[in-house]
N, C-alpha and C positions, 0 to 999 in steps of 0.2 A: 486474574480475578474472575471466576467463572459467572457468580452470579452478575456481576457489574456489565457482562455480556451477554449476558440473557436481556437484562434489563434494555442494556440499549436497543437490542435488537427488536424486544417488545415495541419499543419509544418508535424505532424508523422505520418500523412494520411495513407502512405506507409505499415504504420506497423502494423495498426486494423485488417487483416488477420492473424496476428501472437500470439495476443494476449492470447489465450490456451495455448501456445507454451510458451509464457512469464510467463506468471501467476504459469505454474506448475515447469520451471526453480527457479523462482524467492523463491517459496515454499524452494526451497532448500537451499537458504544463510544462514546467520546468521540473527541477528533481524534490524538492519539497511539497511543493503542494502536488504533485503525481503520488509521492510516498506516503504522504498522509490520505489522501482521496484511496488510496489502495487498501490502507489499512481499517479505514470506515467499510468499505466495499467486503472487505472479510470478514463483518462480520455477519452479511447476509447470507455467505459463501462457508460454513464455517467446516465442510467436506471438502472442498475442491481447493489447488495455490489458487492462490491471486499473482503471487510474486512467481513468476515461471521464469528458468532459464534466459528465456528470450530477451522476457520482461525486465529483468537483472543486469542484463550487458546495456541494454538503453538506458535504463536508471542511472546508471557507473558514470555512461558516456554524456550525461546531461548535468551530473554532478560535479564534471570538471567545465563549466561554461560560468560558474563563480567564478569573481577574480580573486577572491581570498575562500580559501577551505578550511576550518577553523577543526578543533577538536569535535565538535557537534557534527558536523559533517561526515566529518571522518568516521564517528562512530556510526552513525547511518550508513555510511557508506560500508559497512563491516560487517552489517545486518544484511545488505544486499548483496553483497557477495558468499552469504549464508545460503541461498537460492529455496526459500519456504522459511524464511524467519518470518509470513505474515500470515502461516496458515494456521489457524484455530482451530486447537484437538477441543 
């Protein structure tokens, strides 16, 4: 939805200086709130991954620290192994 990401990024304007700041906070969650914080982060980003190779193999490896991986996960985790399922054309 392109205009819905215009909009947000109108809305978080404030916060596209911060986004290094976010990106390597975010690095440090667990696998959900890291995937979701990533995917806010793109859209300040919406030329450059957010979700990089590197990025990808960590996500994976923090996704299996759940003791139960449910369907929801799993499809996350499917998106992750896409390596740029969080880049905004």
């Amino acid at each position: 939805m392109p205009k819905l990401g215009k909009e947000l990024r109108g809305i978080l304007a404030p916060l596209s200086t911060s986004t290094r700041w976010l990106y390597n906070e975010a690095l440090q969650q667990t696998f959900l709130p890291t995937l979701f914080a990533l995917e806010g982060i793109a859209l300040f980003r919406p030329n450059l991954p957010v979700l990089t190779p590197l990025v990808s193999v960590g996500l994976l490896a923090k996704s299996k620290h759940y003791e139960e991986v449910g369907p929801a996960i799993e499809h996350l985790c499917e998106r992750v192994k896409g390596h740029g399922a969080l880049r905004r054309k």
